[in-house]
Wavefront OBJ file of the C-alpha trace (Angstrom):
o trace
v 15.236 -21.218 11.487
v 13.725 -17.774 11.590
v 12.780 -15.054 14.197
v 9.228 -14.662 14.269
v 8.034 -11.183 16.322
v 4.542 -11.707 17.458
v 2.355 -10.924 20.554
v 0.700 -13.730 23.703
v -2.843 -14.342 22.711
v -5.021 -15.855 25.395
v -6.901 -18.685 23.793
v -9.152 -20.582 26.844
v -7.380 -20.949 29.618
v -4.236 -21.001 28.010
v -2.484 -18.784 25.644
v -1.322 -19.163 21.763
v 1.071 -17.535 19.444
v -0.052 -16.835 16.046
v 2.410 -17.654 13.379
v 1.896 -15.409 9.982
v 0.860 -16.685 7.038
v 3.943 -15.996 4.626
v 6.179 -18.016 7.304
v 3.421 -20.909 7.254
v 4.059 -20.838 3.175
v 7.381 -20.972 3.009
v 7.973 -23.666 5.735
v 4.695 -25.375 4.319
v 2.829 -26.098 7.571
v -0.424 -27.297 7.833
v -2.650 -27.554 10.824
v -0.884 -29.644 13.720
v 2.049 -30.073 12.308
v 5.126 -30.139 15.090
v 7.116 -27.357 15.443
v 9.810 -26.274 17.976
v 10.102 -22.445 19.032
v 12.118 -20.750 21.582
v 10.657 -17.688 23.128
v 12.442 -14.577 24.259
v 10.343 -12.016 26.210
v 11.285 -8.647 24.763
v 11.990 -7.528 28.423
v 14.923 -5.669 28.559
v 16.588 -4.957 31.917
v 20.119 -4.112 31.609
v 22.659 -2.606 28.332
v 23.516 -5.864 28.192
v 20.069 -7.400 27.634
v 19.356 -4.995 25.075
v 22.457 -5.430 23.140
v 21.427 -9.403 23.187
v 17.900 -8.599 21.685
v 19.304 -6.259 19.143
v 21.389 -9.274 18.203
v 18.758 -11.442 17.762
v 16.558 -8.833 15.816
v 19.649 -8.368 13.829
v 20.069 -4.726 14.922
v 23.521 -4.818 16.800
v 24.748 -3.281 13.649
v 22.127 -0.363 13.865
v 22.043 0.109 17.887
v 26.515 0.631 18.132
v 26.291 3.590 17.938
v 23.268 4.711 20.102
v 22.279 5.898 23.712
v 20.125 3.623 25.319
v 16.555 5.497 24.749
v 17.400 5.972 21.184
v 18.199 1.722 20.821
v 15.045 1.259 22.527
v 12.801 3.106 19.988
v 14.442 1.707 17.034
v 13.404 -2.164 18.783
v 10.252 -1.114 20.004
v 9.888 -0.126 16.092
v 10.214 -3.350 14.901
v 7.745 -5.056 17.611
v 5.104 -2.549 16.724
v 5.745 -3.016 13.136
v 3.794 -6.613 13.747
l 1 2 3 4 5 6 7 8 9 10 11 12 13 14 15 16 17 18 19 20 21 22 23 24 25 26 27 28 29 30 31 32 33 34 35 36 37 38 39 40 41 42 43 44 45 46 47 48 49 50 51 52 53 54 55 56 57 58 59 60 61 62 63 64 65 66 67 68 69 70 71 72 73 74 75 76 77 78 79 80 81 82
């Protein structure tokens, strides 16, 4: 399994999620092949939350140790880094 950070595209009336290229490679997908995903909005509403996200970026080790502005930046860092 991997953790994929990506934005909501609308696409028609509904809305798609691009999946990049090297993960289509190294899972070798082709066009309609069935996958299953699990989405997390990257809302964050309580210390709590935020520790739980860092965990699933794999930052928990990285965010210990910091105030709650400072943990933000470092996530928001890897969201922009799409």
């Amino acid at each position: 399994m991997e953790l994929i950070h990506g934005k909501l595209k609308k696409w028609g009336n509904s809305f798609g999620l691009v999946v990049p290229v090297e993960v289509v490679n190294k899972n070798n997908l082709k066009e309609n092949s069935d996958v299953v995903y699990s989405l997390q909005s990257s809302k964050v509403s309580t210390g709590k939350d935020l520790m739980n996200l860092g965990k699933n970026l794999g930052l928990d080790k990285k965010l210990k140790n910091l105030d709650t502005q400072e943990a933000l930046r470092k996530i928001d860092e890897v969201f922009s880094s799409d």
